[in-house]
Steps between C-alpha positions, in 0.01 A plus 500: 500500500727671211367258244143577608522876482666443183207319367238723654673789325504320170137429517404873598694607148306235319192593643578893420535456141203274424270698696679844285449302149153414638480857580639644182221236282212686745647820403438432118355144411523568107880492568558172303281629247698786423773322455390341242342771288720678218838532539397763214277796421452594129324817375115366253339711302156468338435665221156512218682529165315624211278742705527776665192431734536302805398119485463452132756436219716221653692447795841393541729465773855639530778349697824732515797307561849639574664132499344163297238259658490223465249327238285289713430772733455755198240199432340492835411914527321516170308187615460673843359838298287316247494733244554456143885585495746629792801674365859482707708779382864529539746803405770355305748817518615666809489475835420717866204716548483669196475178276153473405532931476764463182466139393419457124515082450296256723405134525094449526326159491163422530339196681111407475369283763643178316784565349752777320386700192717606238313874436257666726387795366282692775765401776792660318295806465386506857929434589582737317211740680626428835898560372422868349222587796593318844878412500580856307690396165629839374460382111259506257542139347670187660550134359406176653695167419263255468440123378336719152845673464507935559210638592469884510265707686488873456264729682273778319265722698327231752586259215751200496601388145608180488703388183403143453615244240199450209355157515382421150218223503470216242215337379439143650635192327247211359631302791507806760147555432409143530702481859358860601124464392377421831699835681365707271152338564503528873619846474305655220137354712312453149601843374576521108906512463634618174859431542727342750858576477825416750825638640733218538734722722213590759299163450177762455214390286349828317155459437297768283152420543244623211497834429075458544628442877475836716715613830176401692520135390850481604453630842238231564676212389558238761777214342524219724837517624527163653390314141804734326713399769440125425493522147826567435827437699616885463788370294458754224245704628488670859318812461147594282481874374119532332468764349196767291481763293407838651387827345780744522344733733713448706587167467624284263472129631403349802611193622509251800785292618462138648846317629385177733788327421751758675177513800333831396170421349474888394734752496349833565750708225780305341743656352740253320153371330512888333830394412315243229172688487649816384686392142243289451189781520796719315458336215163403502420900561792615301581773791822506712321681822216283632269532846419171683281436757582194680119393650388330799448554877724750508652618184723729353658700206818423321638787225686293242769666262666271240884595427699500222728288656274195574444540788139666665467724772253470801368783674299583834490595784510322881417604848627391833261312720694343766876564663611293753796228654475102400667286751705223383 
């Protein structure tokens, strides 16, 4: 009779606890689920660099970290936000709350939907927005260590002034031409090009299309970015700039900027393709201050300075869009 009880009273406590775990899974039957969503919650920003009106210039994402990620995942979110570039930002001096206050030195890389860049333009602007106006840097310039060396972005006004290496162009070789014809081709849509020129260190093709060629015909040209993608193997060339004359008042050039090979048929405002279109328009206007307009759906304006020092300053301005938490 013991041994029975005994039993009975073991199968009353089994019974208890699967009918409380059955209970408990009633209570909340995304349990499991939870589980298994981030272990983490990171602070995204989306800002419109190059604009200061809402839902033009371009749009890049900003990632604040406090510790590193790993690559792969860095990988995965930009794929997850599609845009042209997300930034992850990291101070690289300091620690506690007041870090990202007082810090002067950070790490910033940029991933497209493929693959890392070595210089976003637009996206260090926009970081650099988001360090001065949401996370309360006390400063009025800070430095970014990035796969292009120092980068140093100042702020003036509702300005950020970005000091950018100067990306000199060179003409095409015979046998760069030859291998390149069929880019410029799909690109250009029939449109008269008087020179084509490249930077070796951004892999961007330059191409100044007839000066008979007007900021209208550029905005309507339609390359076929699936025929540049398959003509060449984006082994020297991974980005387009194409590029006309304007009339001064106010701008000085206009361009467009076409990168399949990194998965971004158009970029809406580029500004590492300033960093080759403004010493080569220098020269060719024989000025050192020069107004683009980068064209398209959305557009916007980049103020170029060139420096003494060889390098060329960007300037613009961004605005804020979105503020929220990725999960990871």
């Amino acid at each position: 009779m013991e041994n029975n009880a005994e039993l009975s009273s073991r199968q009353i406590n089994i019974i208890y606890l699967l009918f409380l775990n059955f209970f408990l899974l009633l209570q909340d039957p995304n349990s499991r689920q939870k589980k298994r969503e981030a272990k983490m919650k990171l602070k995204i920003y989306i800002v419109d660099a190059f604009t200061s009106t809402r839902f033009q210039g371009n749009p890049g994402a900003v990632v604040p970290l406090t510790q590193p990620l790993d690559d792969a995942v860095m990988q995965k979110v930009a794929t997850e936000m599609n845009l042209s570039e997300t930034g992850f930002v990291r101070p690289l001096e300091g620690d506690g709350n007041d870090t990202w206050h007082t810090c002067s030195l950070y790490s910033l890389r940029w991933f497209t939907p493929k693959q890392e860049i070595p210089l976003c333009g637009h996206d260090t602007l926009a970081t650099a927005h988001v360090i001065f106006h949401h996370l309360g840097h006390r400063g009025d310039k800070i430095q970014f260590q990035t796969l292009s060396g120092i980068l140093e972005v100042g702020r003036d006004g509702d300005d950020g002034v970005m000091i950018f290496p100067s990306n000199i162009p060179t003409p095409l070789t015979e046998a760069e031409q030859k291998e390149l014809s069929q880019v410029v081709k799909w690109a250009t849509s029939g449109l008269k090009v008087h020179q084509v020129l490249i930077s070796h260190t951004l892999k961007y093709l330059l191409i100044h299309l007839d000066d008979s060629h007007t900021r209208s015909d550029l905005e309507s040209l339609k390359p076929d970015f699936g025929a540049m993608e398959r003509s060449h193997d984006g082994s020297k060339v991974k980005g387009v700039i194409v590029s006309v004359v304007g009339d001064g008042d106010p701008y000085h050039v206009f361009s467009r900027f076409f990168a399949p090979w990194y998965g971004v048929n158009e970029d809406p405002v580029t500004g590492s393709a300033h960093t080759v279109l403004g010493p080569y328009w220098a020269e060719k206007l024989a000025r050192e201050d020069l107004y683009f307009r980068q064209c398209g759906r959305r557009g916007g304006d980049v103020k170029v300075r060139i420096r003494d020092d060889g390098r060329i300053d960007l300037i613009g301005p961004s605005v804020t869009v979105l503020e929220g938490h990725l999960s990871i």
